[in-house]
Residue, then its C-alpha position, 0 to 999 in steps of 0.5 A: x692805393x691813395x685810398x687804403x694809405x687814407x684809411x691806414x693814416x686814419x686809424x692811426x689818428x684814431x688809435x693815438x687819440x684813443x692812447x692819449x685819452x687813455x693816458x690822460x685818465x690814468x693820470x688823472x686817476x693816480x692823481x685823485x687817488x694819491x690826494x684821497x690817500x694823504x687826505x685819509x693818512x691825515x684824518x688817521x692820524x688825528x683819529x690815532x692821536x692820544x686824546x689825553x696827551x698834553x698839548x705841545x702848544x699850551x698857552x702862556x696864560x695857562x701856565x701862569x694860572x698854574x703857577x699862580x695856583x701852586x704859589x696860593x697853595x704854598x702860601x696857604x700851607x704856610x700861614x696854616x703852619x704859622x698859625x698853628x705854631x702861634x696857637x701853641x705858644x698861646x696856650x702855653x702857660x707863662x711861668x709865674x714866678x714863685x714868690x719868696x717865703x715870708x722870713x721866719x719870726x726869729x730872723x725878722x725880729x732880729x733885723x727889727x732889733x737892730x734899729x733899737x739904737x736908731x731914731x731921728x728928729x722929724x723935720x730935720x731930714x733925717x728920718x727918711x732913712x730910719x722910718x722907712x726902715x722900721x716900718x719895712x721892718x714891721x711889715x716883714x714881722x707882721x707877715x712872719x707872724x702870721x705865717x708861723x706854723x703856730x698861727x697868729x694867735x701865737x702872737x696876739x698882742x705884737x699883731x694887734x699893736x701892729x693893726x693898729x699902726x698899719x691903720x694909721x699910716x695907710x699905704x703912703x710911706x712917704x717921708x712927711x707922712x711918716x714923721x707925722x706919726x714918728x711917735x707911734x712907729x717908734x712906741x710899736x717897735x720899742x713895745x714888741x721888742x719888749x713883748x719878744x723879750x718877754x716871750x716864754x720861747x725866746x725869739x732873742 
């Protein structure tokens, strides 16, 4: 009896490190196959990911490149329009003002008669006013004249006389200067009153 209960005894050692064993490698098994499970759920979910998909994390610099960009882009499209606007306002025309008709003949030879009961003395100082009057004057009919419809020919002699002064005396109408010619401002003026008078279409 001592030796079978021996033997039984063994075999049952051998049995329960044979179950151990067993259970020591299944788990190692499980174990493995869980960790190759979660290592290829991962690498599919990476291979399933949307390439084209913005990333979550993108970083502060690109978004300020961006932004720098849009502002550029807005900052280009206004000076273009400013540009634009100021190009058309360069082409336009300015508007030049229309210079006013010379008088008719008859009105500037009536204001020149109305300085026939004028004069002065020169160096007295008064002759600023009365010269510089008649000489205006002068000017104005000169370009009536020549201005008339019937063409300066029409008016040979008052336009010779008055060539003659306008020679004399220049661009100064300053008064010193006028006085020096007081004699031939007045002899013009009194000489075409007396032409106009004479003249057969009456600019009385």
């Amino acid at each position: 009896m001592p030796v079978r209960t021996t033997a039984r005894s063994g075999m049952r050692r051998a049995t329960n490190t044979t179950a151990t064993g067993f259970r020591a490698t299944a788990v190692a098994i499980l174990a493995a196959a869980a960790l190759v499970s979660c290592t290829q759920g991962q690498t599919d979910g990476g291979l399933r990911a949307d390439p084209s998909a913005p990333s979550a994390t993108a970083s502060p610099s690109a978004d300020r490149a961006e932004n720098a960009g849009q502002a550029e882009n807005a900052d280009s499209v206004e000076n273009a329009d400013q540009a634009e606007q100021a190009a058309g306002e360069a082409t336009e025309e300015p508007t030049v003002p229309a210079e006013p008709a010379p008088e008719l003949v008859r009105d500037a030879f009536a204001t020149l008669q109305a300085t026939l009961g004028e004069t002065c003395t020169p160096g007295a100082g008064d002759c600023a006013y009365f010269l510089g009057r008649v000489t205006q004057e002068l000017t104005e009919l000169d370009e009536a004249m020549r201005a008339d419809p019937k063409g300066p020919g029409h008016f040979k002699q008052p336009l010779a006389d008055m060539k003659v002064l306008f020679g004399k005396l220049g661009k100064d109408r300053s008064t010193p200067h006028l006085e020096k010619f007081f004699t031939e401002i007045v002899s013009t003026r009194d000489g075409i009153n007396t032409w106009m008078q004479d003249h057969p279409d009456d600019y009385r």
